[in-house]
C-alpha positions in Angstrom: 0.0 0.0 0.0 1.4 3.3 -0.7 1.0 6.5 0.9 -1.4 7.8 -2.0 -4.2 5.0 -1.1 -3.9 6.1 2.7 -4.6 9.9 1.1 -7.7 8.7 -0.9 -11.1 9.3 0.3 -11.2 5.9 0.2 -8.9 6.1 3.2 -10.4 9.1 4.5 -13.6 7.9 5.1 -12.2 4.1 6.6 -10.2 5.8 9.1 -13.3 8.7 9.7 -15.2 5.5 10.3 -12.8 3.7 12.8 -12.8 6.6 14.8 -16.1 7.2 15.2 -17.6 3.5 15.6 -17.5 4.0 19.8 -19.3 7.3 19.5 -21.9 6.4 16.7 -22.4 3.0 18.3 -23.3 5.1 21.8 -26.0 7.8 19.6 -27.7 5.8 17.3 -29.8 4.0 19.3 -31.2 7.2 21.7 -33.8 7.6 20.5 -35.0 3.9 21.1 -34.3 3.8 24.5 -37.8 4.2 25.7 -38.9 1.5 23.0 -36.2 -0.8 24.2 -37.4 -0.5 27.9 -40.7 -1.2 27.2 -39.6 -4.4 25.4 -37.7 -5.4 28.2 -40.4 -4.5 30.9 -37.7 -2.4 32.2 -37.3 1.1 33.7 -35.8 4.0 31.9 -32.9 4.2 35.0 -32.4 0.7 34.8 -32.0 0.6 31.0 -29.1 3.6 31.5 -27.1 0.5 32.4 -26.3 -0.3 29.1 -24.9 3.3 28.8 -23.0 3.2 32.1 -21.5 -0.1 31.4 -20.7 1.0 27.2 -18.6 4.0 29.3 -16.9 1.6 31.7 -15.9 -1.1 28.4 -14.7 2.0 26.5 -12.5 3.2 29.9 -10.9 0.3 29.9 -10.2 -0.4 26.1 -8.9 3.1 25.7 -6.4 2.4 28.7 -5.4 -0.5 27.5 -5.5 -0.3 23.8 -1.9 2.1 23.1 -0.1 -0.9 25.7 -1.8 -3.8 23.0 -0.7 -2.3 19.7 2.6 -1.1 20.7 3.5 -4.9 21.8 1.6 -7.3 18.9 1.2 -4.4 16.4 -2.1 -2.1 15.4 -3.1 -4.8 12.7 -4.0 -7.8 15.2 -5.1 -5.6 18.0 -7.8 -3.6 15.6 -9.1 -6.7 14.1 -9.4 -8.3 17.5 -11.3 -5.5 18.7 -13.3 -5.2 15.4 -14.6 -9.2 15.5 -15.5 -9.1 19.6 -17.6 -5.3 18.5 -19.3 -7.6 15.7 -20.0 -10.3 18.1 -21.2 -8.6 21.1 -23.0 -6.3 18.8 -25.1 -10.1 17.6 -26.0 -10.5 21.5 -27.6 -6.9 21.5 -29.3 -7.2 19.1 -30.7 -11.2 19.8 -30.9 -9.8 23.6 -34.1 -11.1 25.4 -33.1 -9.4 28.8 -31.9 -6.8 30.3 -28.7 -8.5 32.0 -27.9 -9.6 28.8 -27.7 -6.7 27.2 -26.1 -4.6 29.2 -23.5 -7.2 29.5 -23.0 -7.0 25.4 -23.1 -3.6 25.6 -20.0 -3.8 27.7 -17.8 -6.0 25.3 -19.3 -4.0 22.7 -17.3 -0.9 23.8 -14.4 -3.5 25.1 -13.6 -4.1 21.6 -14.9 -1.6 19.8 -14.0 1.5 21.7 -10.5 0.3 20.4 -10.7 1.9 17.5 -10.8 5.7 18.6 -7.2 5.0 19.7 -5.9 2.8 16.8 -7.4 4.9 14.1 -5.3 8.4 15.3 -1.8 6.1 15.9 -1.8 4.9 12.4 -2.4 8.5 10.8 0.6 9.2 13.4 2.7 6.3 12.0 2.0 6.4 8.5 2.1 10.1 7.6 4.1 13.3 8.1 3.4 15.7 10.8 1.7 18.1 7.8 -0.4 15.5 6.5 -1.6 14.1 10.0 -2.8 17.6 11.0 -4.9 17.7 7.3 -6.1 14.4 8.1 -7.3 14.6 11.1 -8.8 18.0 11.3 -10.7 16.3 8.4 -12.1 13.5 10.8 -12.3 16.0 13.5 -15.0 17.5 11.4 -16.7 14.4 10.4 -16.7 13.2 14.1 -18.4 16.4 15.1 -21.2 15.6 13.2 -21.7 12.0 14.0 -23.1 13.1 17.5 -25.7 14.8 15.7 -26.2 12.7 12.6 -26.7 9.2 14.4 -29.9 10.0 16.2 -31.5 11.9 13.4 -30.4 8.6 11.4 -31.8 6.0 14.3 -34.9 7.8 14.7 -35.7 8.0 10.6 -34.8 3.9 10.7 -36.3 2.7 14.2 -40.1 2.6 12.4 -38.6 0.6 10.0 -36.1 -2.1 11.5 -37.1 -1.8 15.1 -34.5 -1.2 18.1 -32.7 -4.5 17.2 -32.3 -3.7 13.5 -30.1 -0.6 15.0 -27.9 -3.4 16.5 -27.8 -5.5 13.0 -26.9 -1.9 11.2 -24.1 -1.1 13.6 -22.9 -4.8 13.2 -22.9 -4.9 9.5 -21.0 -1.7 9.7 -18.6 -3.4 12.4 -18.3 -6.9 10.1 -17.3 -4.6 6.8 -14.9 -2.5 8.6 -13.6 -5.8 10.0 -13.1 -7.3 6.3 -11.8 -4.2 4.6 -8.8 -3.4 7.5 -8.2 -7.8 6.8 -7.8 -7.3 3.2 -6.2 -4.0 2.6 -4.8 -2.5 6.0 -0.9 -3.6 6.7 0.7 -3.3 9.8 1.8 0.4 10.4 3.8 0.0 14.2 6.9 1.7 13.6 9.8 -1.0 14.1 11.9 0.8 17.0 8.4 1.1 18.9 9.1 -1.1 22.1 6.3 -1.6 24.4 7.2 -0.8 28.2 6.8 -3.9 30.7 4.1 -4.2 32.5 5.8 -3.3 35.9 7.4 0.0 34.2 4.3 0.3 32.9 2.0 0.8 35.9 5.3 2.8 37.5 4.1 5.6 34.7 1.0 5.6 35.8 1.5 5.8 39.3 3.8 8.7 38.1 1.1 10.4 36.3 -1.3 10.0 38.8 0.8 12.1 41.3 1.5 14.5 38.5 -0.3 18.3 39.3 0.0 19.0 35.4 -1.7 15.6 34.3 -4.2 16.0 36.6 -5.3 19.0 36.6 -6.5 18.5 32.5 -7.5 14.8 33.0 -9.9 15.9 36.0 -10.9 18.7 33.4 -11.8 16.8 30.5 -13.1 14.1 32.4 -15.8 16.7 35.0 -16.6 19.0 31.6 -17.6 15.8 29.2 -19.8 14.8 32.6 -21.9 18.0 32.3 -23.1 16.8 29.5 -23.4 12.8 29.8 -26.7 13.4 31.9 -28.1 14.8 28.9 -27.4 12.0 26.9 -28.2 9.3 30.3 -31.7 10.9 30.6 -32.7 13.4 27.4 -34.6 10.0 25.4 -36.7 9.3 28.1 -37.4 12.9 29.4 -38.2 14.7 26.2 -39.9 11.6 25.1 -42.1 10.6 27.8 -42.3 13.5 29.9 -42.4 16.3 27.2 -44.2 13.5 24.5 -41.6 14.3 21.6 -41.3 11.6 19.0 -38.5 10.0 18.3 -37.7 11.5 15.0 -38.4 15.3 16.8 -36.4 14.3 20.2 -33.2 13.8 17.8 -33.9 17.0 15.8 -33.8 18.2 19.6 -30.5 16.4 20.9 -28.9 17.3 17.6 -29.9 20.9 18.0 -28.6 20.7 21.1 -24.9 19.0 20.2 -24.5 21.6 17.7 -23.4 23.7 20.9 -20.0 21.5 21.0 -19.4 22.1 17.1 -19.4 26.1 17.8 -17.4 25.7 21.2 -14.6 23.5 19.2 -14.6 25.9 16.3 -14.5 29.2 19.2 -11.3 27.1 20.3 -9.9 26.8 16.6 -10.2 30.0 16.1 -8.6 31.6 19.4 -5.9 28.8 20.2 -3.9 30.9 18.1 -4.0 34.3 19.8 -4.7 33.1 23.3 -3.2 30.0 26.2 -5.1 26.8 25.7 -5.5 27.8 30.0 -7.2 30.5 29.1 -9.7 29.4 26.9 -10.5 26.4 29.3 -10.7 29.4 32.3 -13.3 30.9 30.2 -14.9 27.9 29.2 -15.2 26.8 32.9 -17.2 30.3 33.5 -19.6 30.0 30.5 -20.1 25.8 31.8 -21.1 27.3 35.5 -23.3 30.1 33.7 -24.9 27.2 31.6 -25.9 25.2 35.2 -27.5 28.5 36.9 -29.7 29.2 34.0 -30.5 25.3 33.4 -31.6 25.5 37.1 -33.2 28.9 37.3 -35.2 27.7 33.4 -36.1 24.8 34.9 -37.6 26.2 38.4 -39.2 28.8 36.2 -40.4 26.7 33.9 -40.6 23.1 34.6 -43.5 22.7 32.0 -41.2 23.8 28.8 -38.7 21.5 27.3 -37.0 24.5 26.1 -35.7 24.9 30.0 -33.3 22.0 29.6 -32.5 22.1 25.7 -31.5 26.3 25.6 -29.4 26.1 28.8 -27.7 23.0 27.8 -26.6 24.3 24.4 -24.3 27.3 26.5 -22.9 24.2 28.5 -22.6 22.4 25.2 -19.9 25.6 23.8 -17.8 25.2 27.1 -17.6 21.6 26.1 -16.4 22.3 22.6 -14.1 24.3 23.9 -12.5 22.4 27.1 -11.8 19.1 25.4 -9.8 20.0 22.2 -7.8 22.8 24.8 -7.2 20.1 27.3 -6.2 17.3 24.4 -4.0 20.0 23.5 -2.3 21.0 26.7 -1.9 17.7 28.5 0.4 15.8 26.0 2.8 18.5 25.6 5.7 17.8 28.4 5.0 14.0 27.9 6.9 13.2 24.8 8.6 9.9 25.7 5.2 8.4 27.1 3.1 10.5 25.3 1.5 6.7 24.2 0.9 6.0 28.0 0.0 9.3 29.1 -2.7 9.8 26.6 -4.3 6.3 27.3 -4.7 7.3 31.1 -5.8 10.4 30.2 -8.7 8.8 27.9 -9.3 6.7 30.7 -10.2 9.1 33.5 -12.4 11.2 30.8 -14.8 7.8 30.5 -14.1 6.6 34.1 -15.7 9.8 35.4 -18.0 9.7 32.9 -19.4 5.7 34.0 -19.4 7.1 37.4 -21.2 10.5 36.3 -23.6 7.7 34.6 -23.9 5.3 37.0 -25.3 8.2 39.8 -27.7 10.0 36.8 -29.3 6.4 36.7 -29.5 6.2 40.4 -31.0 9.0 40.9 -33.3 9.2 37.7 -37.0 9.8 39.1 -38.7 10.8 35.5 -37.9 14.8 36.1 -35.2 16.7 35.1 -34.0 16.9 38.6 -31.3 14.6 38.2 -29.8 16.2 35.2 -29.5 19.5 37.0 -28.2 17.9 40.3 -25.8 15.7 38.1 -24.6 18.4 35.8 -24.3 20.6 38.7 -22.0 18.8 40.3 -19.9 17.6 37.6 -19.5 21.5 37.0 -19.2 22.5 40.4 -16.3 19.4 40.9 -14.5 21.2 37.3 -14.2 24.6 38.3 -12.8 23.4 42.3 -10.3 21.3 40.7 -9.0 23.9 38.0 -8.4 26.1 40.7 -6.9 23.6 43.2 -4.8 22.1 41.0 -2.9 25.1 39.1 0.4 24.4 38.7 2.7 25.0 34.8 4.2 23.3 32.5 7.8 23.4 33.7 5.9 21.7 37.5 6.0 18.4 35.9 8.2 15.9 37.1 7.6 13.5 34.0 7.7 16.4 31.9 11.4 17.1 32.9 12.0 13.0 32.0 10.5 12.7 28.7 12.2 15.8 27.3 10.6 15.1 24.0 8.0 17.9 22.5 4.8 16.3 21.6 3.1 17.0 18.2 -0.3 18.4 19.1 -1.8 17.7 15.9 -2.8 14.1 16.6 -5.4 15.7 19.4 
């Protein structure tokens, strides 16, 4: 294979697709989540199971993928990942129970979630530092779409195939990306990558762990992306049920409401180069604590308007967009002799806090929006205390002072 196939749109659109599968796996099928419960003759809360245990599967896969591909290569790692997706994608959608879907919703994202990872460290073997920035700018795009697009897309299919033909969609999608990457994907690990024992290897992490720098962005990413998880735990059944919006208008709703992140991320493009990724994320910080007063002084004011949740959550939506691609940004810069390892644990604590941030929206879910404003709430109050608390620089770090190595930011 030569570079000019990995330039094609052929190419393009494969790795756009890699990428994405963990996140359009997690959309599509919102808007059959009341459907699905009913089937099951289960709660909404308890059906948010599958969602909390899909963010625990993709934790761990995304800590544990960079260690897999830099020891047995990216080829056997991805395709590993790709057949268990297709698999456990089968069990969801030949579920019969709850137990049993939530436990396939887990391997799901243990193989699948893979992917995100895999995708971005072949464009970083295989290509210059130019061409990786093109490239994935270019998926950057697409992937800010796919939030948006897949519910619009589930809702417009679920009269037709039902909440199991989602499943058989996402796993024909899962079985051809698993057939192309066999026939036409080579091995791309660079031959001096050396994968660090597993004893130096969780010596890193301890390392990173104490780290004020690592921390401080990890914790960011981690509490910003869970001021917006209870929207996704609970908006299906809330606007559905309680606010009786159909399927087809409750993802014209979720993907009005997404489009926030698209405008945050390109606020960030468009400032990173006049201003401190710090300061954008200070800024963003405020505008994500103005988005949770007004979501809970709309909703006090108006508890009968769905508008109330959906307005207020867009402004908390822009302080997303513009958090993550700063703190992708910021954190892998000292790191550039572990940047592998540091980014995996840094993807890690994002979907660890985010099960947890899961896990407490479906304890708490009652039916009201109470839960999403307490959940998001907190998750915002928990982001601005530990930006604060845990200001250190650059220069602070102790494992930036051992790597030595700049990072290229462009792989974000």
């Amino acid at each position: 294979m030569t570079q000019r196939a990995l330039t094609s749109g052929f190419w393009l659109v494969l790795l756009t697709l890699l990428i994405a599968l963990p996140r359009i796996t997690l959309d599509l099928h919102l808007p059959a989540l009341p459907a699905m419960a009913d089937y099951l003759h289960s709660s909404d809360s308890q059906l948010q199971l599958t969602l909390t245990l899909y963010t625990v599967g993709s934790a761990i896969s995304l800590l544990v993928a960079g260690p897999l591909t830099d020891r047995f290569g990216r080829r056997p790692v991805l395709l590993t990942g790709l057949f268990l997706y297709v698999v456990a994608t089968v069990a969801c959608a030949l579920a019969e129970s709850l137990p049993v879907l939530i436990i396939a919703r887990l391997f799901q994202a243990l193989g699948g979630c893979c992917t995100t990872v895999i995708g971005r460290v072949i464009v970083r073997d295989y290509f210059d530092r130019h061409e990786q920035a093109r490239l994935l700018g270019l998926i950057s795009m697409a992937m800010a779409v796919s939030p948006m697009a897949a519910p619009v897309l589930g809702s417009l299919m679920l009269p037709l195939i039902n909440w199991r033909g989602l499943f058989v969609v996402l796993g024909i999608v899962g079985a051809g990306l698993y057939l192309v990457v066999y026939r036409r994907l080579p091995e791309t690990r660079p031959p001096q990558v050396a994968a660090a024992p597993p004893s130096n290897l969780l010596h890193i992490y301890r390392q990173l762990l104490r780290d004020r720098y690592f921390l401080r962005y990890s914790l960011a990413i981690g509490c910003v992306y869970s001021t917006y998880f209870p929207f996704i735990a609970e908006s299906s059944a809330l606007l559905q049920r309680g606010f009786h919006l159909s399927p087809t208008a409750y993802a014209l709703v979720f993907a009005a409401t997404i489009s926030g992140y698209m405008l945050g991320a390109n606020i960030f493009r468009r400032l990173v180069l006049r201003f401190e990724p710090d300061r954008l994320i200070a800024g963003a910080i405020a505008l994500n604590v103005l988005g949770n007063l007004t979501l809970a002084a709309a909703t006090a004011v108006l508890p009968s308007q769905w508008l109330a949740i959906v307005l207020p959550m867009v402004v908390i939506m822009v302080s997303v967009g513009m958090v993550i691609p700063a703190c992708q940004l910021a954190v892998l810069q000292p790191y550039g002799a572990i940047a592998g390892t540091a980014s995996g644990l840094f993807f890690f604590i994002q979907m660890f806090l985010t099960a947890l941030s899961s896990w407490a929206t479906g304890m708490l879910s009652d039916g009201t929006f109470t839960p999403l404003i307490i959940m998001t709430a907190s998750a915002s109050a928990l982001l601005a205390t530990s930006w604060l608390t845990l200001h250190t620089t650059k220069s602070e770090s102790g494992l930036a002072r051992e790597s030595g190595v700049p990072v290229d930011a462009s792989g974000g």
